[in-house]
C-alpha positions as CSV (number, residue, x, y, z in Angstrom):
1,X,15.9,173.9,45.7
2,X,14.1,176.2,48.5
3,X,11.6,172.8,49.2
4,X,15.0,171.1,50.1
5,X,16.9,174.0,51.9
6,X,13.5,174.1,53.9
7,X,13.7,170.0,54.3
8,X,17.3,170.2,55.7
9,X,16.5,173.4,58.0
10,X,13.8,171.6,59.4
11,X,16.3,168.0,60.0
12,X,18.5,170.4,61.8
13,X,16.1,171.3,64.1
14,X,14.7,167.6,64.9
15,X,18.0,166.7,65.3
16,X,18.8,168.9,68.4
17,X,16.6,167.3,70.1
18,X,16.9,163.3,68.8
19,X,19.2,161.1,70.6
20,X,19.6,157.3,70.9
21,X,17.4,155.6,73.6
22,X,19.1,155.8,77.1
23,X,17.5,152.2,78.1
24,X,18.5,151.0,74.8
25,X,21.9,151.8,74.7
26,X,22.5,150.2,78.4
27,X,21.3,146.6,77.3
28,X,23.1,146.6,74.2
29,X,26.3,147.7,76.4
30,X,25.1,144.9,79.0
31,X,24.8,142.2,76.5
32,X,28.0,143.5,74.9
33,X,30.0,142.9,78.6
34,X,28.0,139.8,78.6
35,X,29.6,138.4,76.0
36,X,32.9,139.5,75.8
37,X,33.2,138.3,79.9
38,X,31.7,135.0,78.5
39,X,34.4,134.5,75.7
40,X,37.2,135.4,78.4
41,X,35.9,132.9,80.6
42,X,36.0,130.1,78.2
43,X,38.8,130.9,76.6
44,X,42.6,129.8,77.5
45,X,44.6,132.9,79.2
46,X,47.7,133.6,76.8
47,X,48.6,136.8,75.7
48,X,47.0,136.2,72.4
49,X,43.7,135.7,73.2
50,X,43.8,138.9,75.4
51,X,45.2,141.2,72.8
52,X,42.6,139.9,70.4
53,X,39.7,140.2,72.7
54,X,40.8,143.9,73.7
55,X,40.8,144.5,69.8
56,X,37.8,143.2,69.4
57,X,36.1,145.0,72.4
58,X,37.9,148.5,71.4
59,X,36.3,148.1,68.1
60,X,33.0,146.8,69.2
61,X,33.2,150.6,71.0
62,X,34.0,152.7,68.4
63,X,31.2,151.4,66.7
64,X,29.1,152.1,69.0
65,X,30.8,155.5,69.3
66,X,30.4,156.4,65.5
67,X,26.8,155.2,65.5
68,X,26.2,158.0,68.3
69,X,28.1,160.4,66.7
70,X,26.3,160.0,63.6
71,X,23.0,161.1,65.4
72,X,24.4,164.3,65.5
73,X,26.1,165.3,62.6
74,X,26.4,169.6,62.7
75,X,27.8,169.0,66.7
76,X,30.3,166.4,68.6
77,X,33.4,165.2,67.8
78,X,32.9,164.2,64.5
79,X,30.9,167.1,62.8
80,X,30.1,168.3,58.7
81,X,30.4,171.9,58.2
82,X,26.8,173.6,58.3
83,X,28.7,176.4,55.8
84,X,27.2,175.4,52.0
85,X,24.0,175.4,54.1
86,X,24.7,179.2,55.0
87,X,25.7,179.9,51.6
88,X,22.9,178.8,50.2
89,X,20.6,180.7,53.0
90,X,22.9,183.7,52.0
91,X,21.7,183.5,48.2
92,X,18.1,182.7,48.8
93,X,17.8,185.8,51.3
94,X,19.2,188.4,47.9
């Protein structure tokens, strides 16, 4: 148990300082715009096919968003509690 407390003290830390590559994350954004201007270009203009391409771009993004977010799990929006971690450093410190 103290191997993996030390395991998931040490993840923490890496995970400050990890992110998602900057350059990375601009060409999949460019080749996302890309495409979605390309499907709007050859697609008819009703009402239809721009409320289904706005869906489909608004959940193309929170994909993107939740991949982010999931780089850093203990801070952002969406976060886990780092509390049964400080329980467990509480025990092993008696």
């Amino acid at each position: 148990m103290a191997i993996d407390l030390g395991k998931l003290r040490w993840l923490m830390f890496e995970q400050g300082n990890t992110s998602i590559s900057l350059p990375l994350l601009g060409m999949l954004v460019f080749w996302l715009v890309i495409v979605f201007i390309s499907f709007g270009l050859f697609a008819p203009a009703n009402t239809t096919v721009i409320a289904t391409l706005f869906l489909c771009a608004l959940s193309v993004s929170g994909a993107i968003f939740l991949i982010l977010e999931m780089y850093t799990p203990f801070q952002g929006l969406i976060q886990i509690s780092s509390a049964p971690l400080r329980n467990a450093l509480a025990h092993l410190g008696q």
